[in-house]
FIZAKOL-961998 format. One record per atom (N, C-alpha, C, O): x, y, z; residue in three letters. Coordinates in steps of 0.001 Angstrom, whole numbers, padded with zeros to 6 digits, always signed. Layout:
// residues N
XYZALA ...
***
This chain:
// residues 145
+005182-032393-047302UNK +003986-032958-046749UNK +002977-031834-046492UNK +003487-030753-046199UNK +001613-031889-046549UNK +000392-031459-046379UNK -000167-031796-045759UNK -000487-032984-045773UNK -000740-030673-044576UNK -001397-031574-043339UNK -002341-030310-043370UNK -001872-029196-043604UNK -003713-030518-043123UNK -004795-029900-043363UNK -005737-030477-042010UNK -006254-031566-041759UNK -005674-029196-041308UNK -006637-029380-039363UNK -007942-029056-039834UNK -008199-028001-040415UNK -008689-029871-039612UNK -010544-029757-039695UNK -010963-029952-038343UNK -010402-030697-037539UNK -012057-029194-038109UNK -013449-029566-037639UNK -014535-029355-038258UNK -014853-028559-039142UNK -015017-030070-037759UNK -016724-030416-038298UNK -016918-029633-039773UNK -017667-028736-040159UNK -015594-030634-040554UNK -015434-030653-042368UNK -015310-029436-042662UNK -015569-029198-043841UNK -014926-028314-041861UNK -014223-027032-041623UNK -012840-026890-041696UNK -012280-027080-040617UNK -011954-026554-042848UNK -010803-026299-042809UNK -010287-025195-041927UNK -010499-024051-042329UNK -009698-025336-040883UNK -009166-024497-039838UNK -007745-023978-040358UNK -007368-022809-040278UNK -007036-025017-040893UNK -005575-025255-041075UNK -005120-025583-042221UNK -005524-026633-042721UNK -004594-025131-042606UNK -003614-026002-043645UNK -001974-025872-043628UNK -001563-024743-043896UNK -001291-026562-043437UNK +000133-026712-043231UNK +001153-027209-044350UNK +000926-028254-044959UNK +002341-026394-044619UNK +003268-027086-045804UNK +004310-027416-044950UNK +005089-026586-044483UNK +004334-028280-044793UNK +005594-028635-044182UNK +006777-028493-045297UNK +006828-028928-046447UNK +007803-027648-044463UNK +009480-027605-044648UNK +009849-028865-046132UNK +010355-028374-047141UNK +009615-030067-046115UNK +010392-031066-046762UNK +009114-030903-048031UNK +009425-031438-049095UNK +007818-030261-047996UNK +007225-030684-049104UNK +008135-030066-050696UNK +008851-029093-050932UNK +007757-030925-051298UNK +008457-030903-052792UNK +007282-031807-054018UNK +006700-032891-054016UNK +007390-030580-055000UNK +006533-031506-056282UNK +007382-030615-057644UNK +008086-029606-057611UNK +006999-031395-058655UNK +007210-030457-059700UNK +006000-030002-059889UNK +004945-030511-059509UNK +006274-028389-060878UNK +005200-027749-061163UNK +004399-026639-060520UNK +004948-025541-060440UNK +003453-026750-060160UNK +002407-025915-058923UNK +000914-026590-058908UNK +000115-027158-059653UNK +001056-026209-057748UNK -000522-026717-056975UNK -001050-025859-056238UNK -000418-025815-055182UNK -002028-025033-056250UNK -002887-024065-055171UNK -003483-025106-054361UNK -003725-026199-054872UNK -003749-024864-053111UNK -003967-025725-052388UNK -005413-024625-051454UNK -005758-024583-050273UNK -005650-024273-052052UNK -006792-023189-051159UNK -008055-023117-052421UNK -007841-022933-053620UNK -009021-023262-051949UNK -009967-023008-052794UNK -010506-021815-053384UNK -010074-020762-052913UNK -011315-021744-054269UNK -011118-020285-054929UNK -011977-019217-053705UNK -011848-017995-053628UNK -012627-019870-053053UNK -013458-019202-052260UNK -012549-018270-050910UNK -012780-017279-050218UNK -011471-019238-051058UNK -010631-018352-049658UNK -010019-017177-050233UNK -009198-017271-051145UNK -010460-015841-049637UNK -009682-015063-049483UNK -008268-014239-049183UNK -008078-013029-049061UNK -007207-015539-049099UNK -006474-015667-049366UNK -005642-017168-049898UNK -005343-018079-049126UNK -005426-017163-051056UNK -004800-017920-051676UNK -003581-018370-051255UNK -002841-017605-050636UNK -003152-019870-051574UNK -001570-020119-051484UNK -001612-021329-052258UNK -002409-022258-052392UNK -000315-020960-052795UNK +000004-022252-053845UNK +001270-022810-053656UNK +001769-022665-052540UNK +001915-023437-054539UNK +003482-023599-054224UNK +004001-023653-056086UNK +003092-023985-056847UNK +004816-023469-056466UNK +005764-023428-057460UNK +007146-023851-057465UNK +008022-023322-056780UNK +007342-024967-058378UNK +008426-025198-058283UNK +009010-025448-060060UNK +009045-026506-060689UNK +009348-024292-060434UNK +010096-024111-061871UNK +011108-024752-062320UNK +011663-025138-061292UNK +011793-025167-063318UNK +013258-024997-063853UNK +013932-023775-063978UNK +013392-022691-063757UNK +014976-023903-064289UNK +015913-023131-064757UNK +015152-022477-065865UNK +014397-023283-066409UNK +015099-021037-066473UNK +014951-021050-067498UNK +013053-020577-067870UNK +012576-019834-068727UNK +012341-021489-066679UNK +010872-021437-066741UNK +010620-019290-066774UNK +011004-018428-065983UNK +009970-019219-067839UNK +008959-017606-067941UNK +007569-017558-067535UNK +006592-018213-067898UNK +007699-016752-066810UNK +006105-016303-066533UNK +005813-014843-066677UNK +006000-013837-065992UNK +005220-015153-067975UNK +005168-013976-068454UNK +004441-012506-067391UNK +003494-012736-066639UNK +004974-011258-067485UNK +004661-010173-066938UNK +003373-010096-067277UNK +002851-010464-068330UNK +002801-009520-066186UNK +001095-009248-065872UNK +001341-008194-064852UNK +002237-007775-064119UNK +000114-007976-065165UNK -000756-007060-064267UNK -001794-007744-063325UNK -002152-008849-063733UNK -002524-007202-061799UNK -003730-008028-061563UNK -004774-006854-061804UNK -004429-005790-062319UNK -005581-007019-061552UNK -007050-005904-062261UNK -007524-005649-061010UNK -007527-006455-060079UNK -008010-004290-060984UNK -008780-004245-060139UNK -010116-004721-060179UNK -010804-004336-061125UNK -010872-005864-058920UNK -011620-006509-058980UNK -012409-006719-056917UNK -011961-007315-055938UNK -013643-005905-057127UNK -014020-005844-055886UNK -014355-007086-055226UNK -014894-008051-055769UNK -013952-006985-053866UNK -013997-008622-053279UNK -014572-008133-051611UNK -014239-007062-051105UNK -015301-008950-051057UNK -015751-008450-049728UNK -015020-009954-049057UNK -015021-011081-049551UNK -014596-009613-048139UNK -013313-010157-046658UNK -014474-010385-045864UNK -015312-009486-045941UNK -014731-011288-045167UNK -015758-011617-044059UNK -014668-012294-042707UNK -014960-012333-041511UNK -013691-012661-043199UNK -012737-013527-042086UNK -011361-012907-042492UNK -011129-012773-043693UNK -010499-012547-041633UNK -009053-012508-041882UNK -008471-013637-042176UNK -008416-014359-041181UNK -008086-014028-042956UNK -006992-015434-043088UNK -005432-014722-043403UNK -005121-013752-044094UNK -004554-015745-042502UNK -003275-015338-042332UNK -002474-016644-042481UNK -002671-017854-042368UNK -001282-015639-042852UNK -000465-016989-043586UNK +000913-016733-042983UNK +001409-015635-043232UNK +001669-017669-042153UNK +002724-017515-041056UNK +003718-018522-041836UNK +003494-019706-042089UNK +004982-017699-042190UNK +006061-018663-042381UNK +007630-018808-041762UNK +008527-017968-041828UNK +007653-019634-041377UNK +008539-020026-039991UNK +010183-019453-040720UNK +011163-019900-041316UNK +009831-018645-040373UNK +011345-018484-040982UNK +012688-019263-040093UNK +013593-019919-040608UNK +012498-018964-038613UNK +013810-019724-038080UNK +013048-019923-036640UNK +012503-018919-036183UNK +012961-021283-035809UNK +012971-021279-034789UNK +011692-022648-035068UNK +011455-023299-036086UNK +011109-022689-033785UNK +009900-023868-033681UNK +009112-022566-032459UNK +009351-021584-031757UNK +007973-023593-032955UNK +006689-023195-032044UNK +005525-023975-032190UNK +005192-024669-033151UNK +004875-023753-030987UNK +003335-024902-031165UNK +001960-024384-031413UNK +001410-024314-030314UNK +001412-024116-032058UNK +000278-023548-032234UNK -000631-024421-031642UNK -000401-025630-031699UNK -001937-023870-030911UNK -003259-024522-030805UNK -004273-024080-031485UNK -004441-022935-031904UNK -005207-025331-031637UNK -005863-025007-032585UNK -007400-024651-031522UNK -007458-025072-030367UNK -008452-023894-032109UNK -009542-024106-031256UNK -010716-023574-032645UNK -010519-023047-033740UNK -011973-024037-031903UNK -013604-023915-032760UNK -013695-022681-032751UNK -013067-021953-031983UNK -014614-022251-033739UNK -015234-020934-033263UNK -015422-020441-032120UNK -015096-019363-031625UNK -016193-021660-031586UNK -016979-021716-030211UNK -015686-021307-029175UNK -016050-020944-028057UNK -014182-021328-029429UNK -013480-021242-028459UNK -012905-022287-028068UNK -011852-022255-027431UNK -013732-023742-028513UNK -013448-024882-027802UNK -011872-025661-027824UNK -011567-026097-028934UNK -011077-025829-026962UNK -009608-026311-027837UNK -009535-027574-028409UNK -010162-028532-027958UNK -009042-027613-029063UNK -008968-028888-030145UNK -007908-029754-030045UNK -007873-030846-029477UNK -006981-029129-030691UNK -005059-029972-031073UNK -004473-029236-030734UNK -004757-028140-030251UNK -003264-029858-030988UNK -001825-028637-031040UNK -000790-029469-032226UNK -000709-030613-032673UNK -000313-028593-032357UNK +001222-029098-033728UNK +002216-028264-033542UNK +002244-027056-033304UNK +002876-028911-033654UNK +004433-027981-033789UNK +005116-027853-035152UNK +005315-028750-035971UNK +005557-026063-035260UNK +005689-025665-036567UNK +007204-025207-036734UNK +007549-024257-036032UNK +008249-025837-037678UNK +009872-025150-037171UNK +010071-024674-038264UNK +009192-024105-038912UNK +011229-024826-038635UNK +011549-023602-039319UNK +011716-023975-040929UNK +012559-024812-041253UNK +010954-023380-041843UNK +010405-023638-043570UNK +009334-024317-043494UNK +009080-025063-044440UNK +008129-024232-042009UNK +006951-024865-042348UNK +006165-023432-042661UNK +006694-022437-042166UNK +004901-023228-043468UNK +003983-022194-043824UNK +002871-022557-043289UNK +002774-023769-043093UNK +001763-021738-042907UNK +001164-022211-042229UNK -000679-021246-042903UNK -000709-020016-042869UNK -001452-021736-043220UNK -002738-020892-043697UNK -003858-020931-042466UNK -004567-021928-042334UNK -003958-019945-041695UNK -004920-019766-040643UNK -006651-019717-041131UNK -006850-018505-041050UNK -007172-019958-041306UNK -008214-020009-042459UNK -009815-019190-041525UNK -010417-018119-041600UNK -009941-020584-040634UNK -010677-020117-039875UNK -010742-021181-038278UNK -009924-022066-038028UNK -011750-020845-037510UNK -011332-021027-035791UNK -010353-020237-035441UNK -009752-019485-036208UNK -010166-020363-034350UNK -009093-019631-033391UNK -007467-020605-033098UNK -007287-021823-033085UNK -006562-019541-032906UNK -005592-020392-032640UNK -004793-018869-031763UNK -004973-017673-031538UNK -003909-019929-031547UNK -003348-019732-030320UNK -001264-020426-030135UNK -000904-021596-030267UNK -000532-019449-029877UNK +001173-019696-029760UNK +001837-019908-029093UNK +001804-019116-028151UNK +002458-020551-029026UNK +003598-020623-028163UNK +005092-020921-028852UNK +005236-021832-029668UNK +006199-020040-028426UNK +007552-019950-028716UNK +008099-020601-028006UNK +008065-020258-026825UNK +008983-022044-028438UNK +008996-023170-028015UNK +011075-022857-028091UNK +011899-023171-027233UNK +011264-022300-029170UNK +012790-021372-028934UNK +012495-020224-029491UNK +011379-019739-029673UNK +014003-019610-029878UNK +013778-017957-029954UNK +013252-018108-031498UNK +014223-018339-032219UNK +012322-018066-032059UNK +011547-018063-033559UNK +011380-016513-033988UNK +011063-015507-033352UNK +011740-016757-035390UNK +011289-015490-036340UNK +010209-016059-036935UNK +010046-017272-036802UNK +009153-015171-037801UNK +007580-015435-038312UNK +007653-014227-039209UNK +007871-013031-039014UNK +007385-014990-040286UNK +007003-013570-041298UNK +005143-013804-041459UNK +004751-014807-042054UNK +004295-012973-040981UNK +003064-013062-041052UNK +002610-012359-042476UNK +003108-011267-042752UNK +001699-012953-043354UNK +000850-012295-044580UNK -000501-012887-044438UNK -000888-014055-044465UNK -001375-011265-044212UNK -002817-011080-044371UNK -003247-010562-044952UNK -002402-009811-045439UNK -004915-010219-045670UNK -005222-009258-045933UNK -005332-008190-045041UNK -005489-008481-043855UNK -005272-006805-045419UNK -006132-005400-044978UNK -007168-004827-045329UNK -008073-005576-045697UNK -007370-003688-045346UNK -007059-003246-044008UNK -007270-003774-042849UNK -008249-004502-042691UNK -006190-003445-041580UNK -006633-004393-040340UNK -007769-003277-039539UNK -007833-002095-039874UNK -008283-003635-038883UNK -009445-003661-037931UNK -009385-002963-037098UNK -010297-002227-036720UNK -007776-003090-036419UNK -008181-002990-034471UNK -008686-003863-033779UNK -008551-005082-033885UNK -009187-003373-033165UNK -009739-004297-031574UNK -011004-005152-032477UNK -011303-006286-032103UNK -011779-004472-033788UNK -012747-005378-034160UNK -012411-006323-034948UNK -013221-007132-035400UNK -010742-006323-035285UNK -010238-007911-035856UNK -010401-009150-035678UNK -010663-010064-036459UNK -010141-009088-034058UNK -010137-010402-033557UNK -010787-010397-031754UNK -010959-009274-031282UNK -011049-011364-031027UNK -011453-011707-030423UNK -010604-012155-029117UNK -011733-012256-028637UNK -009997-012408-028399UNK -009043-013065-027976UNK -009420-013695-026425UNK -010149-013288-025520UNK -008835-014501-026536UNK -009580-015332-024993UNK -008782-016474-024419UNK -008003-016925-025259UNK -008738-016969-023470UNK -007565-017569-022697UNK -007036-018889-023278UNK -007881-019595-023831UNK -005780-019329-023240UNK -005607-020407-024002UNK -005534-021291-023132UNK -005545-021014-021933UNK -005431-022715-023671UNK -005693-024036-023225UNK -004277-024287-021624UNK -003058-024115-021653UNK -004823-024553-020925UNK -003557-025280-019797UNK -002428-026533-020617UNK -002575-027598-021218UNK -001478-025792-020271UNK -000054-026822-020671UNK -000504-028639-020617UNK -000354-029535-021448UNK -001171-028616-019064UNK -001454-030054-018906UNK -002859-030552-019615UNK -003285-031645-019242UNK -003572-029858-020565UNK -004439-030461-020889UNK -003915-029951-022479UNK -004600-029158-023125UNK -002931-030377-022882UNK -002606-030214-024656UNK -002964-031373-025490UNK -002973-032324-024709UNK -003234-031745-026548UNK -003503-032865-027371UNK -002560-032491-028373UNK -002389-031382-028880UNK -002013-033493-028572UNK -000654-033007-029892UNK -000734-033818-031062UNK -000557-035027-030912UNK -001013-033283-032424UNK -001373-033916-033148UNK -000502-035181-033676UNK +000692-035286-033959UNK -001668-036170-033693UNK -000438-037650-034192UNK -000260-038127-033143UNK +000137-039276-033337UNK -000355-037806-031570UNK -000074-038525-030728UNK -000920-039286-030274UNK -000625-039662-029140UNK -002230-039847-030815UNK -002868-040622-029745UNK -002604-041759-030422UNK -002945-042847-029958UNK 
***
């Protein structure tokens, strides 16, 4: 399954859930994101032939990060640019997750491993922004209303 968090027709999110399955491959990110993700699913036997990629200059305006649950659950929140909080979802273990753009925000719901992939170079302190997250009692969980 594919679950894709918007605001205001802003892809924030995009999610593979654990059980998704297709034959073939599908990129699911547009060519414009700076980081890509697709999924592949081959036969036995399937070649892809050896390549090279080229060097090809590209300018990064947003970090996008890509989190895959290796073992455990956790809830991410989602929030606007503006900061504003939005949802929450819970992510366990073989869901992937594409941070695209807005802010988000974690919580370790059991003991979870995360393999994180971004671009670089990182930043420092001018990466990111960081600012208080939403109160427990005011969460919205996606699918629940």
């Amino acid at each position: 399954m594919i679950e894709r968090i918007l605001n205001n027709d802003k892809e924030l999110a995009l999610i593979i859930r654990h059980s998704f399955h297709k034959d073939g491959i599908e990129f699911f990110t547009p060519n414009s994101y700076s980081q890509q993700i697709g999924y592949m699913n081959r036969p036995k036997g399937y070649v892809i032939p050896p390549h090279i990629h080229n060097p090809v200059v590209r300018e990064v305006e947003y970090t996008k990060e890509v989190l895959y649950i290796k073992s455990g659950q956790l809830r991410v929140d989602f929030y606007s640019e503006a900061q504003d909080y939005l949802e929450s979802t819970i992510l366990e273990t073989g869901d992937v997750i594409l941070l695209a753009y807005g802010g988000h925000g974690f919580e370790m719901l059991e003991p979870t491993e995360i393999i994180e992939i971004k671009q670089g170079p990182y930043a420092g302190d001018q990466d990111k922004t960081r600012f208080e997250p939403i109160d427990a009692n005011a969460l919205r969980m996606r699918g629940s209303e």
